[in-house]
C-alpha positions in Angstrom: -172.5 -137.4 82.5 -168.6 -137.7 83.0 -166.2 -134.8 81.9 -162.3 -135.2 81.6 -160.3 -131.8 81.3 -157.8 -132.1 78.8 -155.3 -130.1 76.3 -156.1 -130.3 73.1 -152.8 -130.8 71.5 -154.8 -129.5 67.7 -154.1 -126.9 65.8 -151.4 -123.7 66.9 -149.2 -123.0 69.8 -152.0 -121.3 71.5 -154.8 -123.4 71.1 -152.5 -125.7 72.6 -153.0 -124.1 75.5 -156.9 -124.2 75.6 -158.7 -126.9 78.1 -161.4 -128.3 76.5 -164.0 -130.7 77.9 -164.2 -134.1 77.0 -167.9 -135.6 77.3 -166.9 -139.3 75.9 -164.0 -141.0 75.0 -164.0 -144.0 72.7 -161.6 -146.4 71.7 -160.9 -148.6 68.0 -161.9 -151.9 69.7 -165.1 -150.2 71.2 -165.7 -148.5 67.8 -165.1 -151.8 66.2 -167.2 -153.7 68.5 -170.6 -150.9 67.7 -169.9 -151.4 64.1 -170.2 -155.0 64.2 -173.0 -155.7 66.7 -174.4 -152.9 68.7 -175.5 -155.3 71.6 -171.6 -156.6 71.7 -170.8 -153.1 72.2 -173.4 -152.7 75.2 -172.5 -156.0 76.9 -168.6 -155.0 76.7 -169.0 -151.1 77.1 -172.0 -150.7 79.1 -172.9 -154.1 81.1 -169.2 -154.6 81.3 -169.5 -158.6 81.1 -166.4 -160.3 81.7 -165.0 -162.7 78.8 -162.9 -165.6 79.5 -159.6 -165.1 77.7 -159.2 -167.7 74.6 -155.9 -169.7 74.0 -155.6 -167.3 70.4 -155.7 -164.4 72.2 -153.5 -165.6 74.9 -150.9 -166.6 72.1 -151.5 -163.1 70.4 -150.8 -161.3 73.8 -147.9 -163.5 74.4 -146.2 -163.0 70.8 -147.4 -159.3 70.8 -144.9 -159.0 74.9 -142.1 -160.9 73.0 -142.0 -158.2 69.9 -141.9 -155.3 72.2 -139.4 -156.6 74.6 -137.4 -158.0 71.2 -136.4 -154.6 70.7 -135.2 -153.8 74.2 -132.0 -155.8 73.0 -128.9 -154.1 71.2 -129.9 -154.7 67.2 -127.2 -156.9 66.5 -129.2 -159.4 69.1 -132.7 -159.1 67.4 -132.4 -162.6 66.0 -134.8 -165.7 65.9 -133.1 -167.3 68.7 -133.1 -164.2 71.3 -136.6 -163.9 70.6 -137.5 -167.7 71.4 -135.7 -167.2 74.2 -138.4 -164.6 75.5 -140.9 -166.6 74.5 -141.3 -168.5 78.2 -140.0 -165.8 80.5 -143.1 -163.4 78.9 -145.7 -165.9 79.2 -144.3 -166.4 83.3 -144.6 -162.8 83.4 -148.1 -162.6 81.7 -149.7 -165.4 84.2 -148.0 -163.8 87.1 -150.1 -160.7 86.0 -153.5 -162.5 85.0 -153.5 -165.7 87.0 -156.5 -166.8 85.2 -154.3 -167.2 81.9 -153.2 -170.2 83.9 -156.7 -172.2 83.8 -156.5 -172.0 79.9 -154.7 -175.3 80.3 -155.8 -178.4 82.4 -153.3 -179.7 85.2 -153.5 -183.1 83.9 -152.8 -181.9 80.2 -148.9 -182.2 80.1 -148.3 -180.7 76.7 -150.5 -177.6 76.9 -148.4 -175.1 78.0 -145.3 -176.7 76.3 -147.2 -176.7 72.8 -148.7 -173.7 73.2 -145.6 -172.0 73.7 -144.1 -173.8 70.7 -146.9 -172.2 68.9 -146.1 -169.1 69.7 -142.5 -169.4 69.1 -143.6 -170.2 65.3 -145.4 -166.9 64.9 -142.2 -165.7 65.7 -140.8 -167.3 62.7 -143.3 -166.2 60.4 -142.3 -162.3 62.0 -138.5 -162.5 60.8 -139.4 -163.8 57.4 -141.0 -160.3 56.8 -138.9 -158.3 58.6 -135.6 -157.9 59.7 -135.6 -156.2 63.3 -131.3 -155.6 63.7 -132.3 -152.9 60.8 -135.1 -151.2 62.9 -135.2 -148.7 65.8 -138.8 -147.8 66.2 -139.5 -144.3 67.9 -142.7 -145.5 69.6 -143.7 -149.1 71.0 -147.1 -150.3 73.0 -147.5 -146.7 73.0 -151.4 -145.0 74.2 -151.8 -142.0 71.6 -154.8 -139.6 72.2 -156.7 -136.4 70.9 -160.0 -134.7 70.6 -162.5 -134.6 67.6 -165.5 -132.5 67.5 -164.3 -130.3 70.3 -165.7 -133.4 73.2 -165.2 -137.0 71.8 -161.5 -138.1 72.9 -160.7 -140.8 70.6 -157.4 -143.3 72.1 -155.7 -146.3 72.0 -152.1 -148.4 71.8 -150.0 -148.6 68.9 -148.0 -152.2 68.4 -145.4 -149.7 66.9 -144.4 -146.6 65.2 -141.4 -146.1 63.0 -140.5 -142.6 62.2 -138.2 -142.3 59.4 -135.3 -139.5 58.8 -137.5 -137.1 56.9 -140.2 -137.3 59.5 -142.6 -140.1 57.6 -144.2 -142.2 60.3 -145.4 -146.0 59.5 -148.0 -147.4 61.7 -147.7 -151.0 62.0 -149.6 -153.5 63.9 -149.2 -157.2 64.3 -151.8 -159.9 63.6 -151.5 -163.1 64.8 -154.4 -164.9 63.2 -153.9 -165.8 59.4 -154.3 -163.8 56.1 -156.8 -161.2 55.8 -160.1 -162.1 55.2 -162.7 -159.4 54.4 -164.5 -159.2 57.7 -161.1 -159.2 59.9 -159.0 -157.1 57.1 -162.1 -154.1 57.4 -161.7 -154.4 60.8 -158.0 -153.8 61.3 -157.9 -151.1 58.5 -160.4 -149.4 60.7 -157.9 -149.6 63.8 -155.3 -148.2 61.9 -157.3 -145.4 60.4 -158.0 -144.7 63.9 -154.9 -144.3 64.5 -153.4 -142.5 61.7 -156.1 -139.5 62.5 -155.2 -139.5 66.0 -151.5 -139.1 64.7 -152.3 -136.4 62.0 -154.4 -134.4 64.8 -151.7 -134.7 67.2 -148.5 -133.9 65.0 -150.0 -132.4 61.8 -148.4 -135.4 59.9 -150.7 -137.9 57.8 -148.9 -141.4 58.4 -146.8 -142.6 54.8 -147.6 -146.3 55.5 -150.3 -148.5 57.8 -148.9 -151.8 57.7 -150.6 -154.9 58.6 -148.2 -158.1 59.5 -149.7 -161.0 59.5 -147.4 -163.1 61.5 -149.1 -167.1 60.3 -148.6 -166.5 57.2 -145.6 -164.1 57.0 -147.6 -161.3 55.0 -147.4 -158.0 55.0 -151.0 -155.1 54.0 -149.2 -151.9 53.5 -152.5 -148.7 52.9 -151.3 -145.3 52.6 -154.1 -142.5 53.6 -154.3 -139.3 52.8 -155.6 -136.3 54.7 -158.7 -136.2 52.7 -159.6 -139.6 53.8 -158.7 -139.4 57.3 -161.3 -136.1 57.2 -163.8 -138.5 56.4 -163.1 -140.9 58.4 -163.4 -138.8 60.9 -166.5 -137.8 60.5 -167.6 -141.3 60.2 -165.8 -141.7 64.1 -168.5 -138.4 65.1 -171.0 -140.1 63.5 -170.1 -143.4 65.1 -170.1 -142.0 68.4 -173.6 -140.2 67.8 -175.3 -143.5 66.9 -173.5 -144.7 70.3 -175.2 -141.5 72.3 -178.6 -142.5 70.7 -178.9 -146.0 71.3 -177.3 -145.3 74.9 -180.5 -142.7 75.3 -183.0 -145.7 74.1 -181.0 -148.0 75.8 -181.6 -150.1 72.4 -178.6 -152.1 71.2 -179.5 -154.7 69.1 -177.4 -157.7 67.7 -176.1 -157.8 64.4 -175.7 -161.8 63.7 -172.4 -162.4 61.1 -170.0 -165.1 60.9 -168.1 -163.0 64.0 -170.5 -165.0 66.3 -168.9 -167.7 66.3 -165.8 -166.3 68.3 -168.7 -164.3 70.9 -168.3 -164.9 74.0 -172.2 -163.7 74.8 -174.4 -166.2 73.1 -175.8 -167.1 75.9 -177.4 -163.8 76.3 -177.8 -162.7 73.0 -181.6 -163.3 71.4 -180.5 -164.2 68.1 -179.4 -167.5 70.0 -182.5 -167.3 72.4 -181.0 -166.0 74.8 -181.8 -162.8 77.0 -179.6 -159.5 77.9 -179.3 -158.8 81.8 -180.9 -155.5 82.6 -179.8 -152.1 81.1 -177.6 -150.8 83.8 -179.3 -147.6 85.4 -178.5 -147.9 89.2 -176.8 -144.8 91.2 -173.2 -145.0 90.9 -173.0 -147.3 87.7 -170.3 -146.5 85.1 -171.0 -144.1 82.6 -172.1 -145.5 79.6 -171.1 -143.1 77.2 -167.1 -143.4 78.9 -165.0 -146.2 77.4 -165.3 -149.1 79.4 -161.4 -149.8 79.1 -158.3 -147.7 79.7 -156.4 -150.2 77.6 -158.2 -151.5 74.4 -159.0 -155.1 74.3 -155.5 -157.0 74.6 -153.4 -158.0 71.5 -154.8 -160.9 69.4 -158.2 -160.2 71.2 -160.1 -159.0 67.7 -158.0 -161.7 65.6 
């Protein structure tokens, strides 16, 4: 099995100091994906299928680029128009990275990349009528936070944003592209920013104030304050998580979970709750650890929308 070295950046000075082995690392969208259908978390984790990007999560990386490099600007040119003004040169920059972002629109379709962009420029909108970014200076921006729980599990991923305030408060906020929460989709982004509230109160020693959900379609905002007595519990439910990941790995048994979330799979075809059949359970030499999450990066913005 795989081991990392790192510093476990818990507790005092010198226990800062103190390697500690890492057996597994996991992410939020891998977490995600094993709470809502163990086999989605095998063919994405384990079999490593690839998944043809869709046009709403190419919009959701797109306005996701723009936000970040809004605030690259002095303050006082945060407005609606600089931002619109981003919106092309990102999406230039984001097919020049991932060609195959280009083949989400046919040659002969003249207004798909034209409307699409429109499209994404109107999120935008819907971003400035919530919040005003001249009066903002975030501390911490696409940024990968990490630390260890339960001494071997490193637990990671990318914050949209962090805003640390004079006294020290720190407000988590992530940005949704698709429209108001419904139960399913709000659970699941709660659980990504309880993610990464612990990994911010193991890291720093300071519980977040605020974990704020904007939903950019329909210019709303989910504030949820946690506490440290529900981030202890949530981490246990991470440990536990993970430990139902280590079993069904063992058994190589991950079975689907059918919800409404199927429509959006990309794995029907495979998946026997459509009649279809999984590919074998990856045991050759030299395949990837199952039990090492699959991606460096989590899933890219707008991908769990």
């Amino acid at each position: 099995m795989a081991a990392e070295s790192v510093i476990d950046t818990q507790g005092d000075q010198t226990a800062a100091q103190t390697p500690v082995t890492v057996r597994a690392s996991l992410s939020p969208s891998r977490a995600a994906d094993f709470k809502t259908c163990p086999l989605l978390y095998r063919f994405r984790s384990i079999d490593r299928l690839p998944e043809r990007p869709t046009v709403e999560q190419a919009r959701g990386t797109l306005v996701h680029a723009v936000l970040e490099r809004l605030f690259d600007l002095p303050a006082p040119a945060r407005t609606p128009e600089s931002a619109g003004d981003l919106v092309a040169p990102q999406w230039d920059r984001l097919v020049t990275e991932e060609p195959e972002l280009a083949a989400l629109f046919a040659d002969d379709d003249a207004a798909g990349v034209p409307g699409f962009l429109r499209s994404a420029a109107a999120l935008l909108e819907g971003y400035f009528a919530v919040e005003d970014p001249r009066r903002l200076e975030p501390a911490e921006r696409e940024a990968l936070i990490s630390a260890v729980v339960d001494d071997e599990l490193l637990i990671r991923g990318y914050l949209d944003r962090l805003d640390v305030a004079p006294d020290g408060a720190l407000r988590v906020v992530d940005y949704k592209t698709g429209g108001a929460p419904r139960e399913a989709f709000e659970a699941r982004a709660l659980f990504q920013l309880k993610f990464y509230a612990l990994v911010l109160w193991r890291t720093r020693g300071v519980v977040p104030r605020v974990l704020r959900l904007l939903y950019l379609k329909d210019a709303e905002i989910c504030d949820y304050a946690p506490d440290a007595e529900e981030l202890v519990r949530f981490e246990r439910t991470v440990v536990a998580l993970w430990r139902a990941i280590e079993q069904a790995t063992a058994r190589q048994d991950f079975r689907p979970r059918p919800s409404r979330l199927c429509d959006w799979c990309s794995h029907q075809s495979r998946c026997p709750s459509f009649g279809g059949t999984p590919p074998p359970f990856p045991v050759a030499a030299g395949a990837p650890d199952p039990l090492v999450d699959a991606r460096t990066r989590p899933a890219a913005p707008g991908a769990d929308e």
